[in-house]
N, C-alpha and C positions, 0 to 999 in steps of 0.2 A: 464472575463479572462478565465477562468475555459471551458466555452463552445467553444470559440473561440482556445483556445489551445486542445482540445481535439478531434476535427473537424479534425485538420490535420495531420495525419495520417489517418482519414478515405479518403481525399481525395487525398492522395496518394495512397491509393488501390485504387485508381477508377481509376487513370489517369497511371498507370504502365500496359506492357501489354506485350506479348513474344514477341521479336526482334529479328534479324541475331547475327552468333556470328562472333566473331572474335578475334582478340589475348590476350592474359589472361598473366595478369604479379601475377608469386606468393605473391610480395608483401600486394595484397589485400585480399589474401585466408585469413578466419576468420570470427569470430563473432566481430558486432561493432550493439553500441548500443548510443541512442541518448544522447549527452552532453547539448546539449545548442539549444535553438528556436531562432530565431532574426526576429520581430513584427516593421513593419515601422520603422527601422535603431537601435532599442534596442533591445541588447542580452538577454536572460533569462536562467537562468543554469536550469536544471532539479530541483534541490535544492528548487530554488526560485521560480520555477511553484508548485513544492510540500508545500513551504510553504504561497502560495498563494491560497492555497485548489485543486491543481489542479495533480493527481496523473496520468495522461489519460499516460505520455509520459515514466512513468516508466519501464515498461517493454516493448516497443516498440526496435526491430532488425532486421538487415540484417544478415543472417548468406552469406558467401560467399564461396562458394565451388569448387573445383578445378572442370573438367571438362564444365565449361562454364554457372555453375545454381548458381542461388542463393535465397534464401530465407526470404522473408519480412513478418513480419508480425508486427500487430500494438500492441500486448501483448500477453503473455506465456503460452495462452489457444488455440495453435494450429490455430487462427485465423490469415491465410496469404496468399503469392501465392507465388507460382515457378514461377521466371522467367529465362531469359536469360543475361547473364550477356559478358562486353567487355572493355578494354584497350581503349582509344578514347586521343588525341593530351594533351585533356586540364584536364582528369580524365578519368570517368568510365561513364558506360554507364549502368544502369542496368535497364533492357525492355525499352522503350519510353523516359526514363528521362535520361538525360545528365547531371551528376553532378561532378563540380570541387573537387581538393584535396585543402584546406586549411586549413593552419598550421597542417595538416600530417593528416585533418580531412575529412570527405566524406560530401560535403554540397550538401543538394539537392535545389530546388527552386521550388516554385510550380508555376504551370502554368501561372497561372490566380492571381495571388495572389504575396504580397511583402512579404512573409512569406519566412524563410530557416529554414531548420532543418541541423542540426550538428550532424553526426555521428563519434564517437571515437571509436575506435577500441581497443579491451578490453579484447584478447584472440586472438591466432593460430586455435583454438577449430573450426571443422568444425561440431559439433554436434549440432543440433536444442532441446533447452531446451524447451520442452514443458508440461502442465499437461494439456492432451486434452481429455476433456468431450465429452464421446460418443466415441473417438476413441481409447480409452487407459481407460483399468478399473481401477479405482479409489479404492483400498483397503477399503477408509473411506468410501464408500458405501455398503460394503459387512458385512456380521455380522462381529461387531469387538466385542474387551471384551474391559470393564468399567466399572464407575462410573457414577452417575448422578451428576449436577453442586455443587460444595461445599463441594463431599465427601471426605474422603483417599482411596489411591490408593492400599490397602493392597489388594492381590491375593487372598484371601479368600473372600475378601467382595465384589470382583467383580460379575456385572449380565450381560449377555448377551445382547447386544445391536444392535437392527437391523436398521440403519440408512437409512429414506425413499430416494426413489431415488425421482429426482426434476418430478412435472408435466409440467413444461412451463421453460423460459426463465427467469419468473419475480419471479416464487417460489424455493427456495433451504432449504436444512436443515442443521443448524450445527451438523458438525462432532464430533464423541468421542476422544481427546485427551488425556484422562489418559493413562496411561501405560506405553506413547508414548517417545520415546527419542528424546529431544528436535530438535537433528541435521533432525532429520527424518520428521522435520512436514514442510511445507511450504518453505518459500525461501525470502532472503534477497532484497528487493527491492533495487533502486539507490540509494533511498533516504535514506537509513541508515536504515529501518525498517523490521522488520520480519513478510510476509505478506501470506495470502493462499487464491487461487483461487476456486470461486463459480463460475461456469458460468463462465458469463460475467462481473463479477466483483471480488472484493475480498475483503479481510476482515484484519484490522492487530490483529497478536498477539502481547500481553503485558506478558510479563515473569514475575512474581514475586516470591523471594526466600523469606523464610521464615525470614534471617534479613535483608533481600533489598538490600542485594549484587548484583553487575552491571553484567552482564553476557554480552559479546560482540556477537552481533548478527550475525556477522561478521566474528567468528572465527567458523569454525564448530569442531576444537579441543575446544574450551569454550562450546560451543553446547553441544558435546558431555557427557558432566560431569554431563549433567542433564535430569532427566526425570520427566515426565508431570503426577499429583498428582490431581489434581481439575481441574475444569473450570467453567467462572464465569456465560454462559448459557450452560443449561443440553443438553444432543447431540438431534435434533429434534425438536428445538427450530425452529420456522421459521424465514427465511430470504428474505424481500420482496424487490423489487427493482422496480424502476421506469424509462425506458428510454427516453433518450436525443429524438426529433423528427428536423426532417427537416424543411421547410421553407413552406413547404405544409402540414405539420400533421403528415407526415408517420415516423414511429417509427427507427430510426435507431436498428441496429440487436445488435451491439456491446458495445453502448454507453450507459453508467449506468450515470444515471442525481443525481439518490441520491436510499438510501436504510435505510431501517428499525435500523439495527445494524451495526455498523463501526468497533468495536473493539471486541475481546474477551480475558479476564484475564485468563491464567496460573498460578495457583500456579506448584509451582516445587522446586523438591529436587534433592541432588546430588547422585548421582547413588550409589546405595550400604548403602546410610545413611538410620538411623532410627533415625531421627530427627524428631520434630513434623515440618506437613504440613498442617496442618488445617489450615488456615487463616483467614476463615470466608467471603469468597465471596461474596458482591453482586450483585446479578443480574437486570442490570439496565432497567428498562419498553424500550422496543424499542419503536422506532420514531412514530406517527400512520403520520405524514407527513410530508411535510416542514419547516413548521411553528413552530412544537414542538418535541422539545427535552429533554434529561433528565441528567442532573450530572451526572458524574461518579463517582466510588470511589475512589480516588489515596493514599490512607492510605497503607504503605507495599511498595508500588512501590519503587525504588530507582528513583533519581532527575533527572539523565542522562536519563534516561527513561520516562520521561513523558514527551508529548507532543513534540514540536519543539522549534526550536529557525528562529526567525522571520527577515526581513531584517533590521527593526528598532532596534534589540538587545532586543528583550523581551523573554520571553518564555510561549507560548502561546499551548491554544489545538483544534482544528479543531471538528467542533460540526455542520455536514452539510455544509450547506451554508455560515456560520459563525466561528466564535472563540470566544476564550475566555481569558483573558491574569492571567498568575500566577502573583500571587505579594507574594516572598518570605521568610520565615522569620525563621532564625535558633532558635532552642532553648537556645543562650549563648547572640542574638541581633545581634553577626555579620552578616556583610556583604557578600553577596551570589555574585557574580557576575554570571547574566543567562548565559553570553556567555563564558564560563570555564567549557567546558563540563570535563578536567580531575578533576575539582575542584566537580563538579556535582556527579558525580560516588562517590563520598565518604559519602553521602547523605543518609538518605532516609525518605520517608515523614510519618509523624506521623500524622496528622491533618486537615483540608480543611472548611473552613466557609462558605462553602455551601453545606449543608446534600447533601449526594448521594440521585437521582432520583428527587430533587428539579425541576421543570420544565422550562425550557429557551424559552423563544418564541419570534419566528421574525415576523417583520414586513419587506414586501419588496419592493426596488422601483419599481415603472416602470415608463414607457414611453410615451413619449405625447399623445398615446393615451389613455392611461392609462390600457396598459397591464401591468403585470407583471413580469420583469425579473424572472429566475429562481433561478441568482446565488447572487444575490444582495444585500444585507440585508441593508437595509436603521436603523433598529432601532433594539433593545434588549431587554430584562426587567434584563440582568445576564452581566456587561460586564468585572467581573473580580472576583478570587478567590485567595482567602489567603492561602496559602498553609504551614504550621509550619516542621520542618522539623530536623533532630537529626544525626550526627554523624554516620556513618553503624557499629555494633559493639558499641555505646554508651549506656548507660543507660539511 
């Protein structure tokens, strides 16, 4: 699912192209960003591609701007094209493709394909949100001041830190976030999650406060209240990637198939406090491939924050090509219901019965000829973690 939903968007850059203009209704000036995919007559929300392991369609938008342009691109690192855009009987028209309005939404279709994409419009905003590598310098590249992973963030105990700039496409280096206010680092993806761009891919962050209080990633006045104390790899840590390829070998430019590291922990305090922030971070062995992974720690996190919730009503964590399902368990016996995310925020996890960096390893299927899928995991040796869990504020 994962390769097949992440396809397309590429190949709508390929099949868009400048056109004639013609009359421009203000109605569609704005930013619109995809809702929903529809795969041989089933809809998929962005939500349910996300928690299907499939993140390609998150930041994918049309910015739409008066004067007759508009802007497409397939994610928030500046990779897109200007086109021409136009008013047409049945919708819009933007470059080559003709795409109806339904239900107040921008549906495209692709050419060749029984594939639609759903764009909702999500802002008046004619401004193109972008953090683009190479054409916009990047602060976290330039010498910032810090800590190394796990330390405090006290101004005196900071050391100069010179984060390398990337050599290729496949290599990047984590950034230094101590210092940093929370609102100031990365960006909220669709999916609910607080996420920041490498390249061509990205990476999420995990907030955790010193008693596992929920911070809404969502609010940048919550954001705001807090700044970044630790992190759970030191800045310069490498980040490798491996991309998606064509039907012939050739490596797609934008499509990240899998990576070394997926997540990076935040400890954080609230601005002004001098509460202890140590928490004891650990930093999990990244991936050396497919096939092998490694636990995380989820001790500290609050419940609402860890991992997703699934279409089956579990809650579960995305580990590569696979997952892995919580099975919950408060410290008084009651009942946790996964899907009560305000019930979850009041949470936070004490425990996990499988040590951090334990090793998870796939087996995958393939195909009659007996290739192997990329995204497939036919088998496990890990297919689920007990997670113990305490009251936020309890003893």
């Amino acid at each position: 699912m994962k390769r097949a939903i992440s396809l397309l968007l590429a190949i709508v850059m390929m099949t868009i192209a400048l056109a004639g203009c013609g009359k421009k209704t203000d109605k569609f000036i704005g930013t619109w960003k995809v809702d929903s995919v529809e795969i041989d007559g089933a809809k998929f929300t962005v939500s349910e591609l996300k928690a299907m392991g499939d993140d390609s369609m998150c930041a994918a938008q049309i910015v739409i701007k008066t004067g007759g342009k508009a802007y497409v691109a397939e994610c928030d690192d500046g990779t897109g094209d200007v086109v021409d855009w136009q008013e047409t009987d049945t919708g819009i028209q933007i470059g080559e493709q003709n795409c109806t309005i339904v239900d107040g939404m921008i549906c495209l279709k692709l050419k060749y394909d029984d594939e639609m994409i759903y764009f909702k419009k999500v802002s008046d905003s004619q401004t193109i949100s972008v953090d683009q590598e190479g054409a916009t310098v990047q602060p976290d590249n330039d010498t910032i001041e810090g800590t190394s992973s796990g330390t405090d963030a006290d101004t005196e105990a900071e050391d100069s830190i010179a984060v390398k700039n990337s050599p290729d496409k496949y290599t990047w280096y984590i950034k230094n976030y101590v210092g940093k206010n929370c609102a100031s680092i990365g960006y909220t993806s669709m999916g609910g999650d607080r996420m920041d761009h490498y390249g061509a891919g990205y990476i999420e962050l995990v907030m955790v406060t010193p008693d596992g209080a929920y911070i809404d990633i969502e609010s940048d006045d919550d954001l705001k209240q807090y700044v970044v104390t630790a992190q759970s790899y030191a800045p310069n840590t490498e980040l490798k990637y491996v991309f998606d390829t064509d039907e012939d070998g050739n490596e797609y430019e934008n499509l990240v198939q899998s990576q070394n590291i997926e997540e990076i922990v935040l400890c954080v305090k609230k601005v002004g406090s001098s509460e202890e922030t140590s928490l004891g971070l650990t930093e999990i062995t990244p991936s050396p491939d497919k096939f092998t992974w490694y636990i995380r720690d989820y001790s500290g996190r609050n419940l609402a924050s860890c991992g997703y919730l699934s279409m089956g009503g579990d809650r579960m964590d995305h580990y590569g090509a696979g997952y892995i399902k919580f099975v919950i368990v408060s410290d008084d016996g009651s009942f946790i219901d996964p899907e009560d995310t305000e019930l979850l925020k009041n949470y936070v996890i004490t425990g996990q019965s499988v040590s951090p960096n334990t090793e998870l390893k796939y087996v995958f299927s393939t195909d009659s000829e007996g290739n192997e899928y990329d995204n497939l995991v036919q088998s496990q040796n890990i297919e689920e973690i007990k997670i113990t869990v305490k009251p936020v504020g309890g003893n």
